[in-house]
N, C-alpha and C positions, 0 to 999 in steps of 0.2 A: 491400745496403740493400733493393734487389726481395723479395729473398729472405725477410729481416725480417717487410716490410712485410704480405708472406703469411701467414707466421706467426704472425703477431697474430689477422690476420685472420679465420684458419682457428681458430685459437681464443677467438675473439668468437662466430664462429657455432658454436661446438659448445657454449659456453657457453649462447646462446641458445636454441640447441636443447634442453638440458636444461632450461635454465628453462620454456619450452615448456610439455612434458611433466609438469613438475611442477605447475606450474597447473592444466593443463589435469587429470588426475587429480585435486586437490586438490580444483578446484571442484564436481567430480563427487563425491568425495566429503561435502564441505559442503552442498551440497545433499542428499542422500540421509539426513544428519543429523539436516538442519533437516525432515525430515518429524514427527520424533519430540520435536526435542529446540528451544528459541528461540535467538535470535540472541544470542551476549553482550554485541554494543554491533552499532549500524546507523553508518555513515555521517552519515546524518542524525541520529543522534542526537550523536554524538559531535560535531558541527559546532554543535548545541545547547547544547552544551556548553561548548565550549573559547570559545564568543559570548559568554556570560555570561547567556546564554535559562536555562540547567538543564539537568535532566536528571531528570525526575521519571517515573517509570513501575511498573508491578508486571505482571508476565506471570500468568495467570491459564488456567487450562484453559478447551476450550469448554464443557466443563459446566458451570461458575464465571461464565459468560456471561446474564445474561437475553435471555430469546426477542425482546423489546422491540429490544433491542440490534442483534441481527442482521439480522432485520425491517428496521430503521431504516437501515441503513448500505446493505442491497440496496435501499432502495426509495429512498433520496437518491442514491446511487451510479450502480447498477449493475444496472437490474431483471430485465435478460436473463440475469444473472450464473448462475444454474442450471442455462441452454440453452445458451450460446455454448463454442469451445474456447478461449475467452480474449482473443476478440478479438469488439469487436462493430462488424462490417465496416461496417455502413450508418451509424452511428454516427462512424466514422474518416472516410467518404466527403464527407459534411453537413459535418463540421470542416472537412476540406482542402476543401472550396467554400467555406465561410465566411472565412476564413484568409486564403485569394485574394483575395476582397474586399477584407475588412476587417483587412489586415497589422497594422497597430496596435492591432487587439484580437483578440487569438489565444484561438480557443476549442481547451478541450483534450477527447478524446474514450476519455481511459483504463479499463478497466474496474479493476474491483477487484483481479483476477489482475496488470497492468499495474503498479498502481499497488504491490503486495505486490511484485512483481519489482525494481521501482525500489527502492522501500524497506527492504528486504533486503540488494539485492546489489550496490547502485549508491550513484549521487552523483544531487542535484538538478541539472537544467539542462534544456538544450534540444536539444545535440548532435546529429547524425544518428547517430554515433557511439556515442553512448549510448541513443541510441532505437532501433538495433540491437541492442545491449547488451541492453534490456529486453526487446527480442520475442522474442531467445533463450530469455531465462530466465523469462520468459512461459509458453512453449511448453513447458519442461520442467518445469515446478511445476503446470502444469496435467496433464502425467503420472504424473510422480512421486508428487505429494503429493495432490491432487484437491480436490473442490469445498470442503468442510469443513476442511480443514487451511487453506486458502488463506483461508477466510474468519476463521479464528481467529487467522492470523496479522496478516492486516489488522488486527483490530480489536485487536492487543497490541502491532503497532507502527508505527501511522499517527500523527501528531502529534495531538492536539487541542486545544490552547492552548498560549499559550508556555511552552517547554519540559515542557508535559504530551504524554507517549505513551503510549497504550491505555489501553481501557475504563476498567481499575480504577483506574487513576490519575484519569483523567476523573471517572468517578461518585463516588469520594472525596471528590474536588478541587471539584467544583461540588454533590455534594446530601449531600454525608455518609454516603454509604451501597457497602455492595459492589456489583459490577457486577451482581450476578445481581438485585440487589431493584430494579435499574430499572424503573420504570415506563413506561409509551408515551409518554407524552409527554417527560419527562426523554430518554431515551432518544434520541426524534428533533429536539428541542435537539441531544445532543453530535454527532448527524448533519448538521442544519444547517451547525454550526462549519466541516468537514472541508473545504470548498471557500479556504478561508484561515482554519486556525486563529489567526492572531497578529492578525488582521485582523476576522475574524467572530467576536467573543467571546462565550460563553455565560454568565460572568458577571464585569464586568457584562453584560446581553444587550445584545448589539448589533443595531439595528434590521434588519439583513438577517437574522443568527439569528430573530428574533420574525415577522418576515413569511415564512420559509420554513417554520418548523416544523410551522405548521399543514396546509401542504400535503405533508408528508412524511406525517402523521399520516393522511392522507387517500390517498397510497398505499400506506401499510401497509394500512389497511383492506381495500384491493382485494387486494391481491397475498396476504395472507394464508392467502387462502383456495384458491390454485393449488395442485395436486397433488405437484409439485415443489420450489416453494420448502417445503410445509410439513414433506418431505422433507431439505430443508437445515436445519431448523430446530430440527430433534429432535438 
């Protein structure tokens, strides 16, 4: 029965062993893909889905992008997004003080790369577990793929209203138009939304949309004109 018992055993772990390895290759490969190629369903969106939210999206090149757009998303976001290697440290440190505090109102301190990693290759939650998860593939999409790929994916599969994901569905869906004719101000509306799209609506406009957008419009101004982001933006 000893004997059995090993037996099994010794072939669960070699089983495991191989599954291992084929993940672990798999994801390296799927990542190395998704430089070139988009996701054919996310987690979240598939979770969008099977809720009864939808599933509304259209992937779009960065070319296909207005400069409004991208502008908007790093200056509501992520304004370091061009400097940092995916992580904006002082940023994460402010949170877990904050946090400490005030446990029942958790500020979150993701950049763009962060959030691109989550919503790619993860589930929503809070885990430690998973928030290792992320900083791995953080770390690797901000090698792999680099500042421009990372921003283009953001902005094709972040949520931006229910069951709306990315730009084109967004500027569609709210002005009637493709993403690239966005306007600045349109533009930093669908930015607004991004902090709770089902919650911050763009239309109808929800009073937090309407009170933040003018201040995104206002750091696009500024940031516009940095050496770097104008860099990202081409």
């Amino acid at each position: 029965m000893a004997i059995k018992t090993r037996g099994l055993g010794l072939r669960v772990w070699r089983f495991l062993k191989k599954l291992f390895i084929f993940l672990f290759f798999f994801h390296l490969f799927y990542l190395l893909i998704l430089k070139w190629v988009n996701p054919p369903l996310t987690l979240t969106q598939f979770a969008s889905w099977i809720s009864g939210d939808g599933l509304n999206r259209d992937y779009v090149d960065y070319s296909e992008m207005s400069t409004y757009a991208k502008l908007a998303v790093v200056s509501s976001e992520d304004q370091l997004f061009p400097e940092h290697n995916g992580f904006d440290w002082k940023s994460i440190e402010k949170a877990l003080e904050h946090n400490e505090k005030h446990p029942t109102k958790i500020r979150g301190a993701s950049t763009i790369s962060q959030q691109v990693a989550k919503n790619v290759f993860l589930w929503q939650g809070r885990s430690w577990f998973r928030k290792a998860l992320e900083t791995y593939f953080t770390f690797m999409i901000e090698i792999v793929w680099g500042k421009k790929r990372i921003l283009e994916m953001y902005l094709n599969v972040s949520e931006m209203g229910k069951g709306i994901f990315g730009i084109e569905a967004a500027s569609r869906g709210y002005f009637n138009k493709a993403a690239l004719k966005l306007n600045r101000t349109q533009a930093a509306m669908i930015a607004a939304c991004l902090r709770n799209p089902k919650k911050y609506t763009v239309k109808p406009l929800s009073r937090f949309v309407s009170n933040r957008y003018p201040w995104i419009i206002r750091q696009m101004n500024i940031l516009q004109s940095h050496e770097n982001v104008q860099g990202l933006l081409q």
